[in-house]
GUFI-743809 format. One record per atom (N, C-alpha, C): residue in one letter; x, y, z. Coordinates in steps of 0.02 Angstrom, whole numbers, padded with zeros to 5 digits, always signed. Example, Ala and Ser with C-alpha at 12.3 -4.5 7.8 and 13.67 -1.06 7.14 Angstrom:
a+00660-00284+00390;a+00615-00225+00390;a+00660-00165+00390;s+00642-00112+00354;s+00684-00053+00357;s+00645+00002+00394;
This chain:
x+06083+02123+03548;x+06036+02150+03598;x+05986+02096+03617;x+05987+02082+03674;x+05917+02034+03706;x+05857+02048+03679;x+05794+01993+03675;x+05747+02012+03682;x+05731+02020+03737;x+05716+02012+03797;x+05713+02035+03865;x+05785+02049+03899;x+05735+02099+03961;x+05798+02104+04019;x+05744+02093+04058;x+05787+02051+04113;x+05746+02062+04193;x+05771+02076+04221;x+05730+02111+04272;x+05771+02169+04319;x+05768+02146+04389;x+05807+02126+04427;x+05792+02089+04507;x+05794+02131+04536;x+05785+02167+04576;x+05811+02219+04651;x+05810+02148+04676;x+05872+02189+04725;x+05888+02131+04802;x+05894+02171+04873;x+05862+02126+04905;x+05866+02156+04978;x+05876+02123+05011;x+05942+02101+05069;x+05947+02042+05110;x+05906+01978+05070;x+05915+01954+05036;x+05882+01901+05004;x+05916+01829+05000;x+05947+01823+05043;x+05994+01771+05033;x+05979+01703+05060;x+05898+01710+05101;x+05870+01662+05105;x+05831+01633+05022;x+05818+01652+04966;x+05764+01672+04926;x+05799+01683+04857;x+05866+01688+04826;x+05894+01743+04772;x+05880+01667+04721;x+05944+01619+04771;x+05924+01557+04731;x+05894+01519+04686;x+05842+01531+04726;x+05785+01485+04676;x+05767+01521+04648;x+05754+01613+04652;x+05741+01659+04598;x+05749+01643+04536;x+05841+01632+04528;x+05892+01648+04484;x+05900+01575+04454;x+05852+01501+04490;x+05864+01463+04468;x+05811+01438+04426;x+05756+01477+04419;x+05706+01483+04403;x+05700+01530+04334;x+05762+01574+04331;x+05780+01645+04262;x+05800+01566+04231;x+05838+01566+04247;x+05916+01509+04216;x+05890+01423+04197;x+05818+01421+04212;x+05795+01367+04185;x+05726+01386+04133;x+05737+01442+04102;x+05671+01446+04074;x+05684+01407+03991;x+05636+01399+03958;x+05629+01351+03896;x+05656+01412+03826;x+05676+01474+03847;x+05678+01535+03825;x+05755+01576+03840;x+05788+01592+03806;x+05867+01577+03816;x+05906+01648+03820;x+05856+01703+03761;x+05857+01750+03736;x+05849+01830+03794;x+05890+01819+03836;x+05881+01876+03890;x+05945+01884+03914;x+05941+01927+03944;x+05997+01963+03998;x+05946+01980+04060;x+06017+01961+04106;x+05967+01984+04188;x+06006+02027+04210;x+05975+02057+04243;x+06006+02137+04281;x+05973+02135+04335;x+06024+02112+04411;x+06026+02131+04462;x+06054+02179+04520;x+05999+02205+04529;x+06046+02277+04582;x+06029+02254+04656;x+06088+02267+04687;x+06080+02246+04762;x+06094+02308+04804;x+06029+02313+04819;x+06024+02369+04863;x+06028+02370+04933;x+06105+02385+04941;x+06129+02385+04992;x+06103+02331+05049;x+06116+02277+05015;x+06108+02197+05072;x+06154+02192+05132;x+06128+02192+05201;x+06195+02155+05234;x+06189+02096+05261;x+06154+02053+05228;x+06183+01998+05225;x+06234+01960+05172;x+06220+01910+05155;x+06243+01855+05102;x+06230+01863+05031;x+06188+01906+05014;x+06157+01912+04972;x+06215+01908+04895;x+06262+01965+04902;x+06311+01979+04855;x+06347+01928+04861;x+06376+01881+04896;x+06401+01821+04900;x+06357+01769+04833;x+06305+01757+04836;x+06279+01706+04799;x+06275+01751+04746;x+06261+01825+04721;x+06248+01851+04661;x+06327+01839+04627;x+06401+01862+04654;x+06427+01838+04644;x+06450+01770+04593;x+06415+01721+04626;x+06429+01655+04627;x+06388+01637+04556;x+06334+01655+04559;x+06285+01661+04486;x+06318+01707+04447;x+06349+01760+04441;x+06380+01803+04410;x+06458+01765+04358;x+06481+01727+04419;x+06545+01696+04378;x+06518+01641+04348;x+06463+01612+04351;x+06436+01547+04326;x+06415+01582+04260;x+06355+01638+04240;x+06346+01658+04194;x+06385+01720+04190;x+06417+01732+04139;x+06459+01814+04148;x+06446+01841+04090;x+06417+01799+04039;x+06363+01836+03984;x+06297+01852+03998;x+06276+01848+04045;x+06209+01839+04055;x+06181+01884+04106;x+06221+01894+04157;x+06221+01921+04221;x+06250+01987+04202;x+06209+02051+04241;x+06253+02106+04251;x+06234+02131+04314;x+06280+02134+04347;x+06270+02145+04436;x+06281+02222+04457;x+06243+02266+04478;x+06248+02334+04509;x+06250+02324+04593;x+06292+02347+04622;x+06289+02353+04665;x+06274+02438+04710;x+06222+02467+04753;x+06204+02533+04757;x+06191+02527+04842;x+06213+02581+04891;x+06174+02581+04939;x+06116+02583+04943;x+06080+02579+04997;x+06010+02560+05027;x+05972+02615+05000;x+05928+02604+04944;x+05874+02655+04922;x+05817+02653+04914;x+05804+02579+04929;x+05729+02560+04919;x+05716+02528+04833;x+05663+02512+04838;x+05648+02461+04771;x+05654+02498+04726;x+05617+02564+04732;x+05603+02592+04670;x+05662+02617+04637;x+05699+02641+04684;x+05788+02640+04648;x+05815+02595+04616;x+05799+02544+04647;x+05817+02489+04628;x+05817+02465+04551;x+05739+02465+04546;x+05719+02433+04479;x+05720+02501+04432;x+05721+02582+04444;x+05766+02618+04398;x+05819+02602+04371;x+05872+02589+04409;x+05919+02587+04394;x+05930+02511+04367;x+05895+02482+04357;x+05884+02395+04318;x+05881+02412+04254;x+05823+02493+04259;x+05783+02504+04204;x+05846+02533+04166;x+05880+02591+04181;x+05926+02641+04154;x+06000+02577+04108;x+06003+02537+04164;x+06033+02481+04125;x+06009+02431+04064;x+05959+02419+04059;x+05932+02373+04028;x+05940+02371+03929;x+05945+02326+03896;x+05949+02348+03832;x+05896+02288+03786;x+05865+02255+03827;x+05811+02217+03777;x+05754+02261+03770;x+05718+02226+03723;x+05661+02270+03693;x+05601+02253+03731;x+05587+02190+03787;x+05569+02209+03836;x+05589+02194+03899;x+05552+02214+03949;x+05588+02210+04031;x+05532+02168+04050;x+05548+02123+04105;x+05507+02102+04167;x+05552+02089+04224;x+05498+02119+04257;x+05525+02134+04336;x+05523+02067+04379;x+05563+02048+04412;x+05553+01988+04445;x+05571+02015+04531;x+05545+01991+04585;x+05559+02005+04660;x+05618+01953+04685;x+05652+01963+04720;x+05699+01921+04716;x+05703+01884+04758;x+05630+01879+04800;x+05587+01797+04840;x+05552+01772+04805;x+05541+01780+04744;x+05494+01754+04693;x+05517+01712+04632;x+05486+01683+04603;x+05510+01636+04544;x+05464+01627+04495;x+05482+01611+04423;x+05450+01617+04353;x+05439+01537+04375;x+05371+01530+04308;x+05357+01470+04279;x+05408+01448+04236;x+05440+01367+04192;x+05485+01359+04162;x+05492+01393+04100;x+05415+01430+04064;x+05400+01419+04011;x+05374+01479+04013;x+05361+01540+04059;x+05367+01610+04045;x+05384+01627+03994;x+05448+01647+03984;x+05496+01674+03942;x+05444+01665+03886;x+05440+01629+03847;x+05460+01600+03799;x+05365+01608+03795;x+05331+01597+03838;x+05241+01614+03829;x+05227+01685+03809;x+05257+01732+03848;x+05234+01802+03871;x+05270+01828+03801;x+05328+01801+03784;x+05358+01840+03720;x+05336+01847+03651;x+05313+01767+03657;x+05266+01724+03576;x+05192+01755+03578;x+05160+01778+03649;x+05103+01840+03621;x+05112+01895+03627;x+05152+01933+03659;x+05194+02000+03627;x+05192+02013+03581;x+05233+01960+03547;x+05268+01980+03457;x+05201+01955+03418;x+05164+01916+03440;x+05094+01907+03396;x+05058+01937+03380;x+05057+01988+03469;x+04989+02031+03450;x+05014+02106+03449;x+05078+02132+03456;x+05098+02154+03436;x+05089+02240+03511;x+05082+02202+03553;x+05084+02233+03612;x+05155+02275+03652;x+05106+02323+03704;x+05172+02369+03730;x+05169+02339+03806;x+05110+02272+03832;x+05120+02285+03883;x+05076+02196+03897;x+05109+02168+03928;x+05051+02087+03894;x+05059+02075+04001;x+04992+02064+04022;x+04979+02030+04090;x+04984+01964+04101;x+04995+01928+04142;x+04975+01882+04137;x+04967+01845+04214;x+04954+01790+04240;x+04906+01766+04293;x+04971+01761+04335;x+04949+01738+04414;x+05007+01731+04475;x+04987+01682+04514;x+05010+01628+04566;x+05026+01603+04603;x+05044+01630+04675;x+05003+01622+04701;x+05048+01623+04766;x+05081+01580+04793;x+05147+01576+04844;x+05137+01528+04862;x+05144+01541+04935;x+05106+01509+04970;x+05106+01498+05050;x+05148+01439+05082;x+05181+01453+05137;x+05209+01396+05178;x+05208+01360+05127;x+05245+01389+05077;x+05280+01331+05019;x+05244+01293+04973;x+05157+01313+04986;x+05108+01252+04926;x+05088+01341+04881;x+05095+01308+04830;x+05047+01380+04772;x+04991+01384+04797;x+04939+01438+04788;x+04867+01454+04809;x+04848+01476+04730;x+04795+01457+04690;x+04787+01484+04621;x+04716+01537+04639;x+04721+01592+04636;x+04676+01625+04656;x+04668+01693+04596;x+04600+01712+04567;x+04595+01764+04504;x+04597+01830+04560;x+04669+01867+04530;x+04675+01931+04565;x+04628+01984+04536;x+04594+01971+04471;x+04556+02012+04431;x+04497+02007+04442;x+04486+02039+04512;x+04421+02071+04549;x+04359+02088+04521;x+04375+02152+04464;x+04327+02158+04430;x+04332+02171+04365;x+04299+02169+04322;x+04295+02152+04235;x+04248+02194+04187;x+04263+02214+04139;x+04260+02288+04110;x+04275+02236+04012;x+04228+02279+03966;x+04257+02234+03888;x+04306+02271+03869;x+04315+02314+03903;x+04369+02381+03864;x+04442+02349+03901;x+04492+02331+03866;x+04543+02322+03877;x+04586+02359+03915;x+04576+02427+03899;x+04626+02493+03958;x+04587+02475+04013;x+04509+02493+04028;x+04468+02494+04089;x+04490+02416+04128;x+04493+02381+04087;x+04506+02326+04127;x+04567+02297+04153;x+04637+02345+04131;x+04688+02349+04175;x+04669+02395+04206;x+04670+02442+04194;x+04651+02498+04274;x+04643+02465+04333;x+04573+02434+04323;x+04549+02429+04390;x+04561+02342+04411;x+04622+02305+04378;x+04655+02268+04406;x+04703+02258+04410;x+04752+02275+04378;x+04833+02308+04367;x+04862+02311+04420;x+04893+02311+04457;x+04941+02346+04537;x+05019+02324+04517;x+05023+02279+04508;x+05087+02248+04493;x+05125+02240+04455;x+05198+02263+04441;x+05230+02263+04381;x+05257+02200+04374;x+05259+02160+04427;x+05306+02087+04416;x+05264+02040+04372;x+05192+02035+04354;x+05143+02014+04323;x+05154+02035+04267;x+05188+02083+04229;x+05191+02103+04153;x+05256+02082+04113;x+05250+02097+04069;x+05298+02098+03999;x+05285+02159+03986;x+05332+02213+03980;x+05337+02271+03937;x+05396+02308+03911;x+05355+02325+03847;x+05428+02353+03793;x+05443+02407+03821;x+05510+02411+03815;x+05555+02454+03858;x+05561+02521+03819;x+05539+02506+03744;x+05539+02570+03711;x+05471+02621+03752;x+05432+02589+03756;x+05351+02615+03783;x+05379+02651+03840;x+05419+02614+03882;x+05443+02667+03958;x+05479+02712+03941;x+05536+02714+03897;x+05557+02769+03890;x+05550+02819+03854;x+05509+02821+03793;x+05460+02871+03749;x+05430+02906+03806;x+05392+02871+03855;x+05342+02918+03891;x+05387+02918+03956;x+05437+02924+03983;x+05485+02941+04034;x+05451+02928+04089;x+05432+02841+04086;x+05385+02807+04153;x+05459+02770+04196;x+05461+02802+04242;x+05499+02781+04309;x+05466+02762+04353;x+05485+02728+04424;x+05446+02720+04482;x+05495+02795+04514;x+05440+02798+04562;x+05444+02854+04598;x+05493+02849+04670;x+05541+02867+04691;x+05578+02831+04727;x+05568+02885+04824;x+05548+02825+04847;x+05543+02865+04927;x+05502+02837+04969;x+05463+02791+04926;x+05406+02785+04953;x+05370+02701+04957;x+05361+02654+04967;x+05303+02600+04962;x+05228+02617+04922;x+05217+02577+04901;x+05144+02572+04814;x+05184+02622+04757;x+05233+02618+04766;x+05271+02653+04720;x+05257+02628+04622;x+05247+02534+04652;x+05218+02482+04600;x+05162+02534+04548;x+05117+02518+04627;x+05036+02539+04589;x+05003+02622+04558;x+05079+02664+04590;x+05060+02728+04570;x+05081+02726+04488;x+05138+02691+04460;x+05181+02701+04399;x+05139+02654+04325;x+05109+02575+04375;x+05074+02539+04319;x+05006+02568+04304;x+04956+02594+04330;x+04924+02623+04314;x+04920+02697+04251;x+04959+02700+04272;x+04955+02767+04223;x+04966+02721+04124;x+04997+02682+04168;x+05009+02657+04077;x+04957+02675+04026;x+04881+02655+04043;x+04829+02677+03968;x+04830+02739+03976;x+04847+02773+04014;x+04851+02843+03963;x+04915+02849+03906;x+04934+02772+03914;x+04985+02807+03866;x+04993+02751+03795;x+04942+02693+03810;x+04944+02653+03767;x+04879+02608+03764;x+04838+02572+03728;x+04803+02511+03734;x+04823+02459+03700;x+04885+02462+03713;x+04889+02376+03667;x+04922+02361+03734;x+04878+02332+03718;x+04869+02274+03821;x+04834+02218+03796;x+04878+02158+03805;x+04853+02118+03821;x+04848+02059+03874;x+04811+02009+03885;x+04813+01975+03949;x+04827+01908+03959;x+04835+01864+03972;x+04851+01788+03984;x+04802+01750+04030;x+04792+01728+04037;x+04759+01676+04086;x+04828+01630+04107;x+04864+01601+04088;x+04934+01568+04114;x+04965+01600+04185;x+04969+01546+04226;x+05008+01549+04295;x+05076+01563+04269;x+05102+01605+04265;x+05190+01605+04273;x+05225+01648+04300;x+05172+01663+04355;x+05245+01710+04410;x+05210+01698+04475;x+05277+01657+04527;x+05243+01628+04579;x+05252+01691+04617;x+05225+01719+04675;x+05241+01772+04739;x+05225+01712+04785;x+05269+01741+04835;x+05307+01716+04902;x+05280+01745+04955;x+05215+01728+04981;x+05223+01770+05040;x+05237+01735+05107;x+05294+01779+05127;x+05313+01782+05182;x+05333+01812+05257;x+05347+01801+05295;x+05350+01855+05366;x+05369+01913+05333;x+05439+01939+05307;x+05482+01992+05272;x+05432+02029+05223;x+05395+01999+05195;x+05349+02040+05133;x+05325+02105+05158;x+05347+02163+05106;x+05330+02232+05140;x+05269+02232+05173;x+05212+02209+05141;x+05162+02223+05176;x+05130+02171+05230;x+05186+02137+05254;x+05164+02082+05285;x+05199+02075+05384;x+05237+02162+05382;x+05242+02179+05436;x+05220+02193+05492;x+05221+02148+05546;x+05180+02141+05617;x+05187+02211+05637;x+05235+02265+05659;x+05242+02328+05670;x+05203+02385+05640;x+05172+02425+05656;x+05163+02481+05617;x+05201+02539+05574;x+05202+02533+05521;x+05269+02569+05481;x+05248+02636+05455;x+05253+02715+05479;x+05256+02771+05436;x+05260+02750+05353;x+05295+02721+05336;x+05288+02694+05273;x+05212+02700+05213;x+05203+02658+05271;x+05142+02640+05265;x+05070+02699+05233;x+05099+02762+05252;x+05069+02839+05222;x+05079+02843+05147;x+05129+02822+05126;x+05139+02820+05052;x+05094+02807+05011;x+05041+02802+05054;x+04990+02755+04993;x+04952+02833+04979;x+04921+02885+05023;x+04904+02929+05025;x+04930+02960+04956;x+05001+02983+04957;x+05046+03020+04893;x+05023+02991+04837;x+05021+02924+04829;x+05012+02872+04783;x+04948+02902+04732;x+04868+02892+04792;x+04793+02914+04752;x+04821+02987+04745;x+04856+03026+04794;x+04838+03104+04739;x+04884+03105+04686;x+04930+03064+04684;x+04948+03065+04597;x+04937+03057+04572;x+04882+02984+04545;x+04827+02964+04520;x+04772+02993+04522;x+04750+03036+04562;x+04690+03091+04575;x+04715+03140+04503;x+04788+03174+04518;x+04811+03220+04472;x+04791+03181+04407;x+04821+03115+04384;x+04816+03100+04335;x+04759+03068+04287;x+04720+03062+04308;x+04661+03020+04290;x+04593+03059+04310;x+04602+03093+04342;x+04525+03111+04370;x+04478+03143+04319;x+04528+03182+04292;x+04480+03224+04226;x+04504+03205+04167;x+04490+03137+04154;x+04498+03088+04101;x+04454+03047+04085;x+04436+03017+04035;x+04369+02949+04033;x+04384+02899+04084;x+04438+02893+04118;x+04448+02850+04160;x+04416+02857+04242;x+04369+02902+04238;x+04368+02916+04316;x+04341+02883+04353;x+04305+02826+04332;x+04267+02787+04354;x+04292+02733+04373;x+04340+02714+04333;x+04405+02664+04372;x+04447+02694+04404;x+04466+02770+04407;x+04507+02783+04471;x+04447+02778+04533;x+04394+02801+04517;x+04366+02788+04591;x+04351+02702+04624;x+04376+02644+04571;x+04359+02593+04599;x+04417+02569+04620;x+04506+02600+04605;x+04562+02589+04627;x+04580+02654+04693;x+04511+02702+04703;x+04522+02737+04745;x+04462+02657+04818;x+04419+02639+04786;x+04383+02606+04846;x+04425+02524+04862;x+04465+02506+04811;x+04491+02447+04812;x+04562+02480+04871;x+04593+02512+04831;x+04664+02517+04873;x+04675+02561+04928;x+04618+02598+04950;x+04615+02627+04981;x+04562+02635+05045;x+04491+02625+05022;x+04449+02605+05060;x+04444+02519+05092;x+04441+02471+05053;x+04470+02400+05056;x+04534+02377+05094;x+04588+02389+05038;x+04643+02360+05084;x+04686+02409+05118;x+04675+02452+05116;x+04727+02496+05169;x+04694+02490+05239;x+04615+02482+05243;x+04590+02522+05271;x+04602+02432+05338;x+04603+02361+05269;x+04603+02306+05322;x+04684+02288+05353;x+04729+02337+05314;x+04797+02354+05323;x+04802+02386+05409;x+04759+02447+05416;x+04772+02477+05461;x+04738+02459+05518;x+04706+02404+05504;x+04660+02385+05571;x+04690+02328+05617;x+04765+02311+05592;x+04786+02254+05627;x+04819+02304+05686;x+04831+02379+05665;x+04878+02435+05703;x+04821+02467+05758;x+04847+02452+05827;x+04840+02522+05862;x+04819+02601+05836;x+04893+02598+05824;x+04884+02678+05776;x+04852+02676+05725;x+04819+02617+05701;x+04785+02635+05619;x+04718+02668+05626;x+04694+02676+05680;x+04617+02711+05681;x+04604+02783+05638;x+04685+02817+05664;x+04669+02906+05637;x+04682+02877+05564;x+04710+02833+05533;x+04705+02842+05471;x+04648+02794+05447;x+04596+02762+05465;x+04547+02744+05437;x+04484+02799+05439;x+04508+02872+05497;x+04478+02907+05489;x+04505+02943+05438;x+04543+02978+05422;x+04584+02996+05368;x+04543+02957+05281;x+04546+02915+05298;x+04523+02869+05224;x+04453+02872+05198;x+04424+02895+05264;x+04326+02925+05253;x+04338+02970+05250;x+04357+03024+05252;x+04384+03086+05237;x+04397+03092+05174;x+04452+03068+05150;x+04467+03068+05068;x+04421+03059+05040;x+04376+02993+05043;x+04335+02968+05008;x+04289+03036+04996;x+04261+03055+05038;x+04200+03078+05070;x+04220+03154+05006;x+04256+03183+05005;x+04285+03220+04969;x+04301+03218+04895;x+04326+03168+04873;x+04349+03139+04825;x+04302+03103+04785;x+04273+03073+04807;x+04229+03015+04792;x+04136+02997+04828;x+04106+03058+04824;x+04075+03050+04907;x+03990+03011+04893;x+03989+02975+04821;x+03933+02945+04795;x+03973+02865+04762;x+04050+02851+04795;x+04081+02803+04780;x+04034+02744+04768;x+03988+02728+04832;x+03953+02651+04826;x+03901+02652+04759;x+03894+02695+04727;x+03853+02684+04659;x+03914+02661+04581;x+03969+02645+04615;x+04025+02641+04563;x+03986+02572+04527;x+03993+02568+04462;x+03983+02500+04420;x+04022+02468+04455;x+04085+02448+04458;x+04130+02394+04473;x+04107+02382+04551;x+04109+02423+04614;x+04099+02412+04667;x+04038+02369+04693;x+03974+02389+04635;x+03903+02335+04647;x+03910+02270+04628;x+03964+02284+04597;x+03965+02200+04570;x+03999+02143+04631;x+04032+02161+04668;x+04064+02134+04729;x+04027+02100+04801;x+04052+02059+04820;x+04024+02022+04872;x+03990+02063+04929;x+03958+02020+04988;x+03933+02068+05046;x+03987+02065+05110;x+04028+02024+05099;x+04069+02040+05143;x+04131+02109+05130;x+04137+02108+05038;x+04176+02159+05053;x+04132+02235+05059;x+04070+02248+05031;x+04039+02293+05062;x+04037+02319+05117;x+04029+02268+05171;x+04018+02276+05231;x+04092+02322+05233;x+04128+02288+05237;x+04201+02321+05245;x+04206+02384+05214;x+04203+02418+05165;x+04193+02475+05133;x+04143+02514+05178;x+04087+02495+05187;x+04053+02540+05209;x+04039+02559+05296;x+04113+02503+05319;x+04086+02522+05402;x+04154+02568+05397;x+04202+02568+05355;x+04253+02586+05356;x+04251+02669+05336;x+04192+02683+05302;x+04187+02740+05276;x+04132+02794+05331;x+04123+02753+05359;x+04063+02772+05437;x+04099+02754+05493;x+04185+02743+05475;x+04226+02751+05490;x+04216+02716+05591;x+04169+02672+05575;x+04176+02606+05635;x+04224+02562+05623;x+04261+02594+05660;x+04329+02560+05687;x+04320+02492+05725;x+04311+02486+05764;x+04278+02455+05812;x+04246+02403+05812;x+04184+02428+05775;x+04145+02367+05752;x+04171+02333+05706;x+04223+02354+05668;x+04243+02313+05577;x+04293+02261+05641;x+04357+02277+05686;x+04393+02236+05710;x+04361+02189+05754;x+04299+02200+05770;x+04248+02145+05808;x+04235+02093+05734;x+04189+02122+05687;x+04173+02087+05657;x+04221+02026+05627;x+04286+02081+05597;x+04342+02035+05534;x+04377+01998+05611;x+04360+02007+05678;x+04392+01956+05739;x+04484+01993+05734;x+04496+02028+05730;x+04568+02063+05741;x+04569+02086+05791;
């Protein structure tokens, strides 16, 4: 049995799988199995998985599934998988050489269900090193909460997901941020890294990086009232309300302002708040934050449309 599995979803990726897979296949760390599901590509994609497939045929296990979206995707990575832990990799994205082999040696040290660690972007091809961990809390659960979104950033034991029957939720986009969150209710052995070793790719194709306006895009709504359900009447409520003003008031709200149609839902988003949350700007985590993103929070919640796309120049 592996100590890891990684789990790829693929989607038309056949610009991108490559250097993914050349990036698994060069790590300093030997001890894994990869599990890729290709969800329903029509391009090239299965051609090169293929091709990596006969090159490693111990190593590789290839699913092939119609078009279901990610979260199917990386289920069914998950339902396959047999190391003791998983990491998720995007399959425009690529590991550091020396991942593997970092994220595992403080795992087994500290004896964790769930270890973070730092990201890269990279732009028009140069990395950007930028701290995604906004805001900072001494309590270890509080301080994933309210910086957490991403599963491709972790290491986690696969026993931990399936004891507590943690799936992604399949139908929808933030499918990510509805499923990693919930984790401290179910554990605190979390720990974190400061180490760069997972680059993201952003590019034209990146879900959220679509010029069009996408229905999709509502998912985020489903997302906080599951997290509303789950957290609200918990010690945690205070970081759901700063992942209710971060992901919802913040970036959805600078999401929907590149759209025509995004106005009714930035009215929509003062609404929730206003309901949900309606003394939000006294949050600990939120005072601690700059004046530009204030501004944004709070014209957004007084729901000036108008003035925020004058100001941010959109």
């Amino acid at each position: 049995m592996p100590v890891i599995s990684i789990i790829i979803p693929v989607y038309n990726s056949e610009k991108y799988i490559s250097k993914c897979l050349d990036s698994v296949f060069s790590q300093t760390f030997d001890d894994f199995e990869v599990i890729i599901v290709n969800d329903g590509s029509r391009d090239s994609s299965q051609c090169i998985i293929d091709a990596y497939k006969a090159k490693f045929p111990d190593k590789i296990t290839a699913i092939q599934q119609e078009n279901s979206g990610q979260a199917s995707a990386r289920n069914r990575g998950l339902d396959a998988a047999d190391g003791d832990y998983i990491i998720f990799v995007d399959s425009d994205d690529f590991l550091h050489p020396e991942a593997l082999e970092k994220i595992t040696s403080y795992a087994e040290a500290n004896e964790l269900d769930i270890v973070c660690f730092n990201i890269s972007r990279i732009v028009n091809g140069s990395p950007i090193d930028f701290d995604y961990r906004m805001f900072s809390s001494d309590d270890v659960s509080r301080q994933y909460l309210i910086n957490e979104a991403s599963p491709c950033n972790k290491l986690i034991r696969r026993d931990f997901l399936n004891k507590n029957n943690l799936r992604f939720t399949v139908g929808h986009i933030y499918e990510d941020l509805e499923l990693v969150a919930q984790f401290p209710l179910h554990t605190d052995k979390i720990g974190f890294m400061d180490d760069r070793l997972y680059y993201y790719v952003i590019h034209e194709n990146s879900t959220m990086q679509q010029p069009k306006y996408s229905p999709k895009l509502a998912s985020i709504y489903a997302v906080m009232d599951t997290l509303k359900e789950k957290l609200y009447n918990t010690e945690f409520r205070p970081e759901l309300e700063c992942i209710f003003i971060e992901h919802l008031l913040h970036c959805a709200v600078l999401r929907y302002l590149i759209y025509p149609e995004g106005k009714a839902d930035v009215i929509r988003i003062s609404r929730i708040m206003k309901n949900t949350f309606p003394k939000w700007y006294k949050n600990k985590y939120y005072k601690t934050m700059g004046i530009k993103y204030k501004i944004v929070c709070t014209l957004a919640y007084l729901r000036q449309y108008r003035l925020l796309k004058f100001i941010l120049k959109i």
